[in-house]
C-alpha positions in Angstrom: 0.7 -34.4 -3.4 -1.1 -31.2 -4.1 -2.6 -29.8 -7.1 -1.4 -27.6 -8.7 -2.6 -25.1 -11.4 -1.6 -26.2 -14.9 0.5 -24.2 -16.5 -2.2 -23.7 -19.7 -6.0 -23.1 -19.9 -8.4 -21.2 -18.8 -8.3 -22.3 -15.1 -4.9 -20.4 -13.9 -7.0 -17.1 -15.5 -10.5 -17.6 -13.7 -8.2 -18.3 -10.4 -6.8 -14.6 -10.9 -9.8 -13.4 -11.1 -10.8 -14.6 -8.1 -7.2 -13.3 -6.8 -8.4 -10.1 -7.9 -11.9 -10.0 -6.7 -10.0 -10.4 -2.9 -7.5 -7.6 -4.0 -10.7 -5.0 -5.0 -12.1 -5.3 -1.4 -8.9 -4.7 0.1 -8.5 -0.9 -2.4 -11.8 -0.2 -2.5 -11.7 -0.4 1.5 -9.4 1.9 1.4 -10.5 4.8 -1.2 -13.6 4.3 0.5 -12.5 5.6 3.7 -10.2 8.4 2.5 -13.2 10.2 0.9 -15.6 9.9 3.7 -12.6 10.8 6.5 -14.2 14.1 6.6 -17.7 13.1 7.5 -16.0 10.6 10.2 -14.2 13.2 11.4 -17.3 15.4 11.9 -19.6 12.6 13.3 -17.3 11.1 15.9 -15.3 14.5 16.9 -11.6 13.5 15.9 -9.1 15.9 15.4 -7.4 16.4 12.5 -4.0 14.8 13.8 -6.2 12.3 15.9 -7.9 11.5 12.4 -4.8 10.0 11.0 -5.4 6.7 13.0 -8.6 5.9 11.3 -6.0 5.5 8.0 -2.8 4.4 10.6 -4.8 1.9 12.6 -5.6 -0.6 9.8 -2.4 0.5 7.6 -0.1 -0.6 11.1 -0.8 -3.9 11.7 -1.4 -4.5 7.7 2.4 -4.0 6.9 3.3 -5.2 10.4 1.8 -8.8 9.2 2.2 -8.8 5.8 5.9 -10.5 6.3 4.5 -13.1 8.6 1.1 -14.1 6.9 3.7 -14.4 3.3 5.4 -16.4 5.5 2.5 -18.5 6.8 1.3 -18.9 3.2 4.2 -20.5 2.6 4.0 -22.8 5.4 0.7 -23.8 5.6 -0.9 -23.3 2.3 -1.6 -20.0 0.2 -5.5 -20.4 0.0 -6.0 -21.2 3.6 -4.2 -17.7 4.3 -6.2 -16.2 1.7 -10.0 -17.4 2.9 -8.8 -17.0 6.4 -8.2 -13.2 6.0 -11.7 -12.7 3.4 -13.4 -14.2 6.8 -11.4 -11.7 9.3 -12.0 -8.5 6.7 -15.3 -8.9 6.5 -16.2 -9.8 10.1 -14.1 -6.8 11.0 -16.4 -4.4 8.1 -19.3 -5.3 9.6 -17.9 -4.1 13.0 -16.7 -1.2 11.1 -20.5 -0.2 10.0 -22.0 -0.5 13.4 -19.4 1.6 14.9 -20.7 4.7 17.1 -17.6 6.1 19.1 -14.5 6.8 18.2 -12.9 3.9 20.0 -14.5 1.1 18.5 -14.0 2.2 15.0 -9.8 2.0 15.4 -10.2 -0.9 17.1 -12.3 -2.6 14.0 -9.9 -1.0 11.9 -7.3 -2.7 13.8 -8.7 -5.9 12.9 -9.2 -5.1 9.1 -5.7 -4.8 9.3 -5.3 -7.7 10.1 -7.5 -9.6 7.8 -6.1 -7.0 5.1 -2.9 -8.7 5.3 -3.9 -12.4 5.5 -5.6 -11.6 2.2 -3.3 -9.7 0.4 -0.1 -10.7 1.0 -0.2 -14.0 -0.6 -1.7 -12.6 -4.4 1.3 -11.7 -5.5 3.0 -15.2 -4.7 0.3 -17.1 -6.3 0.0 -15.1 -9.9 4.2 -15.2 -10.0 4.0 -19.2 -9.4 1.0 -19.5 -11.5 2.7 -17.7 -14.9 6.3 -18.4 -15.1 6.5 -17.1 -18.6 7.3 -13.2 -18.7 4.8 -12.2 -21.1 2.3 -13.7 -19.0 3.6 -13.1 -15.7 3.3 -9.2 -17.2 -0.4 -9.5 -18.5 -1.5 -11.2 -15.1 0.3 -8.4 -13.1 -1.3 -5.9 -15.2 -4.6 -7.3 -14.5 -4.0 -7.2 -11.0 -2.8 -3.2 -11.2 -5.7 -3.0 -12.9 -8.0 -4.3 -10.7 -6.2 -2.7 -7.8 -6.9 1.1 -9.9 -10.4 -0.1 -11.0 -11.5 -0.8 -6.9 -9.8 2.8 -6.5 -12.4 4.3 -9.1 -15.3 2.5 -7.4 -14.2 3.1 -4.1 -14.0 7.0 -4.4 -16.8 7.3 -6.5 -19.3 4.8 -3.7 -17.4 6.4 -1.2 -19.0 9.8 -2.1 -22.7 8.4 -3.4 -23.4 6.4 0.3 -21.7 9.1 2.5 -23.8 11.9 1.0 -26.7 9.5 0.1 -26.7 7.5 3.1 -23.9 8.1 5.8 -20.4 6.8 6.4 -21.3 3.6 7.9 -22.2 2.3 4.4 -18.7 2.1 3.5 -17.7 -0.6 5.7 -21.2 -2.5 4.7 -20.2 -2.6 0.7 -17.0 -5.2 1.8 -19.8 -7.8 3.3 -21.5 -9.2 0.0 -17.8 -8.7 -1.5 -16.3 -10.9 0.4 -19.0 -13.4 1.1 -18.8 -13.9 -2.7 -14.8 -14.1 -2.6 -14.3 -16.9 -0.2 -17.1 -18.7 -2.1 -15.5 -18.7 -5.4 -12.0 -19.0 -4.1 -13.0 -22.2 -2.2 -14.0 -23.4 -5.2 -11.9 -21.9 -8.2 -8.3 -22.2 -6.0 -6.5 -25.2 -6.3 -5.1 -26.6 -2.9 -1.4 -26.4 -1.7 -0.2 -28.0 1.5 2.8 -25.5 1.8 6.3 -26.4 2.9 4.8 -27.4 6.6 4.8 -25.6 9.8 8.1 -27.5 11.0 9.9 -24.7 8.5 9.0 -22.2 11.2 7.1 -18.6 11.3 9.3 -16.6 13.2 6.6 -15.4 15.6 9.2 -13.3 17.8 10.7 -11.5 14.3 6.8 -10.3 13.4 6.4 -9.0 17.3 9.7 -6.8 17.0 8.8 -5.8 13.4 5.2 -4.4 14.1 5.9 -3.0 17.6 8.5 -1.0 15.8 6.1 0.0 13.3 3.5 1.0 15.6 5.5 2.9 17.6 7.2 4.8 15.2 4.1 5.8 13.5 2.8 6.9 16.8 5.6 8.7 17.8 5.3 10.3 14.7 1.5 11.3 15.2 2.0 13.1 19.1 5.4 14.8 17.9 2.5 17.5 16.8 1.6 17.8 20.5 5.0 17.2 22.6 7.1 18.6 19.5 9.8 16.9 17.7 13.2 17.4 20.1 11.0 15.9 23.6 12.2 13.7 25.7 9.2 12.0 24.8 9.6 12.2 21.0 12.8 11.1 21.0 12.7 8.2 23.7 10.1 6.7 22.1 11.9 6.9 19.0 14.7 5.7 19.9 12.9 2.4 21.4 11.7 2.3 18.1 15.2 2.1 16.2 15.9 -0.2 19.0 13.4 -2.7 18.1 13.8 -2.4 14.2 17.2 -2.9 15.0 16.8 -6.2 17.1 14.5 -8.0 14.3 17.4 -6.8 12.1 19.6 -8.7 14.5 16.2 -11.3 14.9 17.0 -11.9 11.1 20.8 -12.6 10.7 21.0 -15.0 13.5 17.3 -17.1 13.8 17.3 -20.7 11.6 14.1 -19.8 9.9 13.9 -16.1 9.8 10.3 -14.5 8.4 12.6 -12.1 6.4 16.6 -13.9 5.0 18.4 -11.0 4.5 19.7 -12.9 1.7 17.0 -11.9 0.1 18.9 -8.2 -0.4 21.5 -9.3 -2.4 19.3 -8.5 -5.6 20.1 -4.9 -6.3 16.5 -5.3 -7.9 14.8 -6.4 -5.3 16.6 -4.0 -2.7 16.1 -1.1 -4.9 12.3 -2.1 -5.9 11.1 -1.9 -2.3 12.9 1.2 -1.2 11.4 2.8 -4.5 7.8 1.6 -3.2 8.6 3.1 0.0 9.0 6.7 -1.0 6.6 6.8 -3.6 3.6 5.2 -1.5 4.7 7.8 1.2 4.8 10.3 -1.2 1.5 9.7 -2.9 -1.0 8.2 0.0 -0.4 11.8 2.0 -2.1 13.1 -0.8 -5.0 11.1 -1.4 -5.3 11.7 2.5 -4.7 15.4 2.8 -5.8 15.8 -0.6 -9.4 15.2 0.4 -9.5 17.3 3.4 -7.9 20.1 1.0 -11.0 19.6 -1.5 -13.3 19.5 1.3 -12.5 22.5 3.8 -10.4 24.8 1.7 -12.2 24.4 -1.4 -16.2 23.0 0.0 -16.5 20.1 -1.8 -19.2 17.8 -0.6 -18.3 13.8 -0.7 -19.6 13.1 -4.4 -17.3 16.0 -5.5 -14.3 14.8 -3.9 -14.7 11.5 -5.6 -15.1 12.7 -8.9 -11.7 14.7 -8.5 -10.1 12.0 -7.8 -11.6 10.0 -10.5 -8.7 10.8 -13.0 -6.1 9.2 -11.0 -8.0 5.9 -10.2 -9.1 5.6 -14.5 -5.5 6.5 -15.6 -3.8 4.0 -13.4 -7.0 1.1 -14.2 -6.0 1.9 -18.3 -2.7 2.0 -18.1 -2.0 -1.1 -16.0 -4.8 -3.2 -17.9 -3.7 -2.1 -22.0 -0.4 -0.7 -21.9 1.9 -1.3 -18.8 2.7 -5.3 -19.8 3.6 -4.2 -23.0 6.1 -1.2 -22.0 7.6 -3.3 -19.4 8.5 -5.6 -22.3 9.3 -3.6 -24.6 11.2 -0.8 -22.9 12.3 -2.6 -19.5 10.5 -2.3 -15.9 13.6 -0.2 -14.7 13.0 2.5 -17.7 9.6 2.4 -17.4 9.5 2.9 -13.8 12.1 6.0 -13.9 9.3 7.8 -16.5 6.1 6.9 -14.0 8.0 8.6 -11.1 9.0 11.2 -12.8 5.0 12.2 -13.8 4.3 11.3 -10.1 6.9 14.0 -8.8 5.3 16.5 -11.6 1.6 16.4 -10.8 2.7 16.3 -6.8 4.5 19.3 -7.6 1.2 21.0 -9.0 -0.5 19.9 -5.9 2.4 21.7 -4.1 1.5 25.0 -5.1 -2.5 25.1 -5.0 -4.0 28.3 -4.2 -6.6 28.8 -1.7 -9.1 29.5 -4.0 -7.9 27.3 -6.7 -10.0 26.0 -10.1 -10.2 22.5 -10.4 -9.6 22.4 -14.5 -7.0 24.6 -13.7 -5.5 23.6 -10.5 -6.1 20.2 -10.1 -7.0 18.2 -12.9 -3.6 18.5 -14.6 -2.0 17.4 -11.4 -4.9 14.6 -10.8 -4.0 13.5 -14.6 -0.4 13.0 -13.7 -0.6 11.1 -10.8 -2.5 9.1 -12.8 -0.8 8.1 -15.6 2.7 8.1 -13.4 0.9 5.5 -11.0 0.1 3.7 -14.0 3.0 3.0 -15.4 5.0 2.6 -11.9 2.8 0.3 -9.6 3.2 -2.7 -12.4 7.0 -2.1 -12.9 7.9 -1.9 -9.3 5.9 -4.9 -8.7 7.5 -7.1 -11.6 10.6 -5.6 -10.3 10.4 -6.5 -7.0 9.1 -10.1 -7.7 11.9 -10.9 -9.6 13.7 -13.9 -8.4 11.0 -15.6 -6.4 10.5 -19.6 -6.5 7.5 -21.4 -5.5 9.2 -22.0 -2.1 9.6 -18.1 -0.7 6.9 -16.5 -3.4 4.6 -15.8 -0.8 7.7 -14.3 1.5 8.6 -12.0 -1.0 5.2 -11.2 -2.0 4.7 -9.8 1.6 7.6 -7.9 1.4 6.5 -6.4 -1.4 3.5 -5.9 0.2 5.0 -4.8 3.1 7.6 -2.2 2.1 4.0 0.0 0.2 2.0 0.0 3.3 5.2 0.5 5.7 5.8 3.4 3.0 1.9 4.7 3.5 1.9 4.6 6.9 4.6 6.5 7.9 4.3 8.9 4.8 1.2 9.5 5.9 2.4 10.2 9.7 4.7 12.3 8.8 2.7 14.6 6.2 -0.1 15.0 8.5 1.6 16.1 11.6 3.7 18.2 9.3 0.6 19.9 7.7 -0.8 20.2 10.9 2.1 21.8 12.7 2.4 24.2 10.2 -1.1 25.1 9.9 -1.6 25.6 13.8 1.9 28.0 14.1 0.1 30.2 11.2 -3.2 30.1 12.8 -1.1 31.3 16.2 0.4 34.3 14.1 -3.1 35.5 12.8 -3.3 33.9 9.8 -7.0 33.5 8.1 -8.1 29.7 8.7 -8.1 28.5 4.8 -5.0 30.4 4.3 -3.3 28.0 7.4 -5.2 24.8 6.0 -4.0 26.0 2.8 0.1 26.2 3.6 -0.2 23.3 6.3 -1.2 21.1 3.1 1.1 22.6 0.5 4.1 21.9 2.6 3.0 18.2 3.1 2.8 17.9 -1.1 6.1 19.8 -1.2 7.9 16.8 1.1 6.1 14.0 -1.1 7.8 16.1 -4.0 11.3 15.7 -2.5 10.2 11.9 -1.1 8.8 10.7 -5.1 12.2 12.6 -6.2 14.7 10.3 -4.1 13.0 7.3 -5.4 14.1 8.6 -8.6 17.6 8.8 -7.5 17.1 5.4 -5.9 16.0 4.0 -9.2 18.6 5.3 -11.8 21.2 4.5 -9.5 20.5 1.2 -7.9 18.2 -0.9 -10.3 19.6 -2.6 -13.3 17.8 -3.9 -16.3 16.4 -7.6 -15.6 18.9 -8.7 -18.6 22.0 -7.7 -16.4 20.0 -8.6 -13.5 19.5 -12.4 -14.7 22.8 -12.7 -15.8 24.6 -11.9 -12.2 22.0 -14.1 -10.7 23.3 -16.9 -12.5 26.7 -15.9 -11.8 26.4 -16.5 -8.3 24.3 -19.7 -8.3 27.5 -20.7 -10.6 30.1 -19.5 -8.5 27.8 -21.1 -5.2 27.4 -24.4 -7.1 31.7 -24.8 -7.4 32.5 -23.8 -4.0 29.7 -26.7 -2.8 
C-alpha cells in the first residue's frame, strides 16, 4: 500500500514547500518572459501580433494538458507527474536560452508548455489531500498564492536585471539550477502514491479534441488582425473550432472514463469558480502583456524599469495571500471575499484604461498597479479554495487541472483577443494619420477597457452563481442523501 503523508507534523509542510519551489519556476517563467517580450521582439524581428505566440505558444498546450496530466496524476501517481514535468521544463529552458531564430524559441516554448503542465497541475491535488482541515487547507493555499506572487516579484524584477545586464537568453537559464534543485528534493521529501492504476483510463482522444480546439481558437484569434474578423477564413476556422469543443463536450457525456465527468458541474461552486477564473485571468494577463509594451514604447522604460512598476502588484498579491487571505476566507467566506478582490481588480484596470500618452507613473500608474495588487490578493486564494471544493483523494488531481486549466484557457485567449484588438485599433489610427504613440496609446487603452468589462462579468458571475460554502455543503449532502435512498 502506499504512503501516505500523515496528517500531523512537520513533514506534510516541508512537502509543500517543495510543492511550491515547482510552482515558483513555473510564475517566475512566466513574469520573466513578459518583461523581456520587448527585447525578444527586437532581437528576433517579431511583430507585435506575431509576438503574442512567444506568451500563446507555451500558455496553449499548458491549459490544453493540464486536464489530462490531473488526470494522469491520478492514474499513475502524483509525484511521478510532478518530477516528470521539472525534467521536461527544464530541458525545454535550456532550449529556450540557446534559441537564435524565431522558430526555435516557440517551438521550445511549446515544450515548456508541456512540462508547465505536468508540473503544475497536480499541486493543487496534493495540498487539498494533504490538509483536510479548512483552517489548514487555507494556510497551505495561502502559502501557495504566496509563493505563486513571490516568483512574480522575482521574476519581473530578474527579468529586468539579466535582460538589461546580460540579454534575454538569461531568462530561460535562471529555471535550470531551479529545477535541478526541485526534482532533487521532491524525490526525496514526496511521499509515493501508486494512483488509482492506468486501467481507470486517460481519455487520450478527449485531451486531442480539447487542445486542438484551443490551439485553433487562439490562432484564429491571432490572424483575425490580418484576414479581419467576418473572413471566410476567420470564421471557418472558428467554426471548426466550436466544432471540436463541441465533440469533447460530446467526448465527455458519452466515454466510460472521461478526462473531464461533467458531473463535476453540478457544484454551482465549482461551475461558478472556474468561469470566474476565466474572465479575470483574461482580464488581467492582457495587461501584464500589453502593459509592458505600454511602459516600454509609449512611455521608454528600459527592462529594470518595467519590472519595478510592476513590482507593486507581485508584493501586494505575495502579502496578502501569505498574512491575510486564509484568515478573510474564514472569517468573511471565499464567495465575499472574492466579490471585494474583483471589484479592486476592475478599479485599477479601469485606471489603466484611461492612461495618457505621456502619463506619470505615481500618478498614472501606481494607483492602478496597487489595485491590481491587492484585488489579486485577495481573489487568486478564494477562487482557488472555491474551486477545490468538493475534491476526494480519488479526482483531486482532476479537478486540480481544471482549475488549472480554466486560468490558463482564460490567459490565453484573453490575451489573443486583447492583442489583436490593440493592434487593430492601433494600425486603423496609424492609417488615418495618427502620431505613432498616440496609436500605441488608444490600441492599448481599448484592450484595458475590454478587461474592464471581462473582470466586471466575473462579478456578475460571482454574486449570482456562487453560494457561501455553508449552503454549499449542506446541498452536497442533500444529494449524496437523496443518491444514497434511490441506491
Amino acid at each position: 500500500m502506499a504512503r501516505t503523508v500523515p496528517p500531523g507534523g512537520r513533514s506534510r509542510w516541508l512537502a509543500l514547500l517543495v510543492l511550491c519551489a515547482g510552482m515558483l519556476m513555473i510564475v517566475l517563467d512566466a513574469t520573466i518572459v513578459n518583461v523581456a517580450l520587448p527585447s525578444i521582439q527586437r532581437d528576433l524581428g517579431f511583430s507585435q501580433s506575431s509576438l503574442a505566440w512567444v506568451v500563446n505558444a507555451y500558455l496553449i498546450p499548458f491549459g490544453g494538458l493540464l486536464l489530462l496530466a490531473g488526470r494522469l496524476g491520478d492514474l499513475v501517481g502524483r509525484k511521478r507527474i510532478f518530477i516528470g514535468g521539472l525534467a521536461v521544463f527544464t530541458a525545454a529552458s535550456l532550449l529556450c536560452g540557446v534559441s537564435g531564430s524565431q522558430g526555435m524559441l516557440i517551438a521550445a516554448r511549446l515544450v515548456q508548455g508541456v512540462g508547465g503542465a505536468m508540473t503544475s497541475t497536480v499541486i493543487l491535488g496534493v495540498i487539498v489531500t494533504m490538509f483536510p482541515e479548512p483552517r489548514d487547507q487555507a494556510r497551505a493555499i495561502g502559502v501557495f498564492s504566496f509563493t505563486a506572487a513571490a516568483g512574480g516579484s522575482i521574476g519581473l524584477l530578474a527579468g529586468g536585471v539579466f535582460t538589461q545586464a546580460v540579454n534575454w537568453h538569461w531568462i530561460f537559464f535562471v529555471n535550470l539550477p531551479i529545477g535541478i534543485a526541485a526534482g532533487v528534493l521532491a524525490a526525496r521529501l514526496l511521499d509515493s502514491d501508486r494512483g488509482i492504476g492506468l486501467g481507470q483510463g486517460a481519455d487520450v482522444a478527449g485531451a486531442v479534441l480539447v487542445t486542438a480546439a484551443l490551439m485553433l481558437g487562439v490562432y484564429t484569434i491571432v490572424e483575425a488582425r490580418d484576414y479581419g474578423w467576418g473572413s471566410a477564413h476567420t470564421l471557418g476556422l472558428g467554426a471548426v473550432a466550436v466544432l471540436l469543443l463541441a465533440g469533447f463536450l460530446v467526448r465527455q457525456a458519452t466515454a466510460s472514463n472521461p478526462l473531464l465527468p461533467l458531473d463535476l458541474f453540478r457544484s454551482r461552486n465549482v461551475s461558478g469558480a472556474n468561469l470566474v477564473q476565466v474572465l479575470m485571468v483574461a482580464g488581467m494577463f492582457g495587461m501584464f502583456f500589453l502593459g509592458a509594451l505600454y511602459l516600454q514604447r509609449v512611455l521608454g522604460y528600459d527592462p529594470m524599469q518595467i519590472g519595478l512598476a510592476f513590482m507593486p502588484v507581485a508584493i501586494a498579491i505575495g502579502t496578502l495571500s501569505f498574512r491575510f487571505s486564509a484568515r478573510l476566507n474564514l472569517r468573511f467566506g471565499a464567495r465575499a471575499v472574492l466579490l471585494a478582490g474583483l471589484t479592486l481588480i476592475a478599479a485599477g484596470l479601469a485606471i489603466f484604461a484611461r492612461a495618457p500618452m505621456a502619463a506619470t507613473y505615481a500618478v498614472d500608474i501606481l494607483p492602478a498597479m496597487v489595485l491590481l495588487g491587492v484585488g489579486g490578493g485577495l481573489s487568486f486564494p478564494a477562487v482557488m479554495t472555491l474551486g477545490m471544493s468538493g475534491a476526494t483523494a480519488s479526482d483531486s488531481g482532476l479537478i486540480s487541472g481544471l482549475v488549472n486549466t480554466t486560468a490558463q484557457v482564460g490567459g490565453s485567449l484573453g490575451l489573443a483577443v486583447l492583442a489583436t484588438l490593440a493592434t487593430s485599433r492601433t494600425d486603423h489610427l496609424l492609417a488615418a494619420g495618427q502620431s505613432p504613440a498616440g496609436a500605441l496609446t488608444d490600441g492599448y487603452r481599448l484592450a484595458f477597457g475590454v478587461g474592464v468589462g471581462l473582470v466586471a462579468t466575473a462579478i456578475v458571475v460571482a454574486a449570482t452563481v456562487l453560494r457561501s460554502e455553508t449552503a454549499e455543503r449542506e446541498d452536497g449532502a442533500g444529494e449524496g442523501e437523496e443518491e444514497a435512498a434511490a441506491a
